[in-house]
C-alpha positions in Angstrom: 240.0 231.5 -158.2 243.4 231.3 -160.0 245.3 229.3 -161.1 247.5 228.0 -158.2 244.4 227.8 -156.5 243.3 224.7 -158.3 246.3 222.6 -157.0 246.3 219.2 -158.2 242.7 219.3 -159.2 243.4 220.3 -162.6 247.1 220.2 -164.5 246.4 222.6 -167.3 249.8 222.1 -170.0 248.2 223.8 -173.0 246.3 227.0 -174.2 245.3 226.5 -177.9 244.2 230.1 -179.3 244.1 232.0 -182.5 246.6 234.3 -183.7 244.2 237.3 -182.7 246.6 240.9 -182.7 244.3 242.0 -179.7 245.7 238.8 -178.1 248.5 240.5 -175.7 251.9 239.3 -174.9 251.8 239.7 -171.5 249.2 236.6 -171.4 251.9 234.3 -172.9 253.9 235.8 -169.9 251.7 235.4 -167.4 250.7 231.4 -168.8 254.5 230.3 -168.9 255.0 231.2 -165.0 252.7 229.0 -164.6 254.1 226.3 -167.2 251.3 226.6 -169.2 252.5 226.5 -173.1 250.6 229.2 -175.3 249.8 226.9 -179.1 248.9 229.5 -181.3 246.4 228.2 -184.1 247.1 227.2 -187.5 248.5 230.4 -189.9 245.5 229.5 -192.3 243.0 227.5 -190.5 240.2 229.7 -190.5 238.0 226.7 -190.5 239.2 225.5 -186.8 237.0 227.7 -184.6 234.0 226.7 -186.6 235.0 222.9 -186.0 235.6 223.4 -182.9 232.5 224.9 -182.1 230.3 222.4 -183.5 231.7 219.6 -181.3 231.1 221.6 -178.1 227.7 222.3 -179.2 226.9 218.9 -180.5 228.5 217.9 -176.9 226.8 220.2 -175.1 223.1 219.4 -176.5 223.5 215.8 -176.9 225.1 215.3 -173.7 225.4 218.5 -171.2 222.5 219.5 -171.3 221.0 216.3 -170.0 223.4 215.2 -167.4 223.8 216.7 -163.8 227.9 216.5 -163.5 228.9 215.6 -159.6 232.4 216.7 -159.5 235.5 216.6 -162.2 235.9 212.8 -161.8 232.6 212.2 -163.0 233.2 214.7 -165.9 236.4 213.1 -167.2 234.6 209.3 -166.9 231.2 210.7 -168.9 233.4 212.8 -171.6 235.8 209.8 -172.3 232.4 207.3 -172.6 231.0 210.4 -175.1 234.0 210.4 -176.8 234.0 206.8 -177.4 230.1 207.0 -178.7 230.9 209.8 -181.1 234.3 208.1 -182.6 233.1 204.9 -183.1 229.0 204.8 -183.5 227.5 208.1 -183.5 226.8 208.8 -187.5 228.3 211.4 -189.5 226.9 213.3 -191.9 229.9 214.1 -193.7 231.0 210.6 -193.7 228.5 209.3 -195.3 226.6 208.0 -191.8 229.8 206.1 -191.1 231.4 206.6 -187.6 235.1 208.3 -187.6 236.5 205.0 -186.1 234.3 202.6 -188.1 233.7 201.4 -191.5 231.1 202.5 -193.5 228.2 200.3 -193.3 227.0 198.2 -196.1 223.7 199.2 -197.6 221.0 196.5 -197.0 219.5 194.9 -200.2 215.3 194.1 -199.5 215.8 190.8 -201.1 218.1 190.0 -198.7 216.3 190.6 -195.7 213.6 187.5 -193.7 213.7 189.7 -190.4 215.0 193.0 -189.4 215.7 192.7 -185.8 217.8 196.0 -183.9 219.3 196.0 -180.8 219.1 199.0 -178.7 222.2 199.9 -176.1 222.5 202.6 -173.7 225.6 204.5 -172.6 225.6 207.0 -169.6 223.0 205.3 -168.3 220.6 205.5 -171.0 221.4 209.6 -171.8 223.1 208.5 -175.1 221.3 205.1 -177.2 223.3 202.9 -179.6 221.4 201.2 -182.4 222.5 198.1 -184.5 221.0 195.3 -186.6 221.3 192.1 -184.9 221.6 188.2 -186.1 
């Protein structure tokens, strides 16, 4: 399968890759008949693979691996709800257990609390489970 064999299943506008000097020209070549635009990565970003990397293992083993895909439809519709988890609840270390798209949460004082009661919440039909303190 190449790429005009896809059709209209897939519109692929963008290759990101590193600036590799095994990398040949003749790929850009090939990629812009088909209107695909080679992005080169960053001069000095030899931190962006690594990045990279983790979110399509964290991805892969969180998600993935525990979901059978029916077709590209239902791919796009379970990545964008994954997305969505991992912006805006899923915890991250480096932020101090606070989601990208959320502000950090308050620590909880003991004196302050009569009853701890948690909600649970499942997205992708219980794959991936949300957790928060309820009133």
């Amino acid at each position: 399968m190449d790429l005009e064999d896809v059709g209209d299943l897939a519109r692929i506008r963008f290759l990101i890759r590193d600036r590799d000097a095994k990398y040949p020209a003749l790929i850009d070549e090939i990629l812009e008949s088909s209107e695909i635009a080679t992005v080169p990565s960053g001069v000095r970003m030899s931190r962006m693979n690594s990045i990279v990397e983790r979110w399509v293992r964290t991805l892969r083993a969180e998600l993935l691996d525990r979901t059978l895909i029916w077709n590209q439809t239902h791919l796009r519709q379970v990545l964008r709800e994954y997305e969505r988890h991992y912006n805006e609840h899923r915890t991250h270390r480096s932020l101090f257990a606070a989601a990208p798209l959320r502000a950090r949460p308050q620590p909880l004082v003991p004196d302050q609390i009569k009853r701890l009661t948690i909600g649970r919440r499942g997205r992708l039909g219980g794959v991936v489970r949300e957790y928060r303190h309820t009133a």
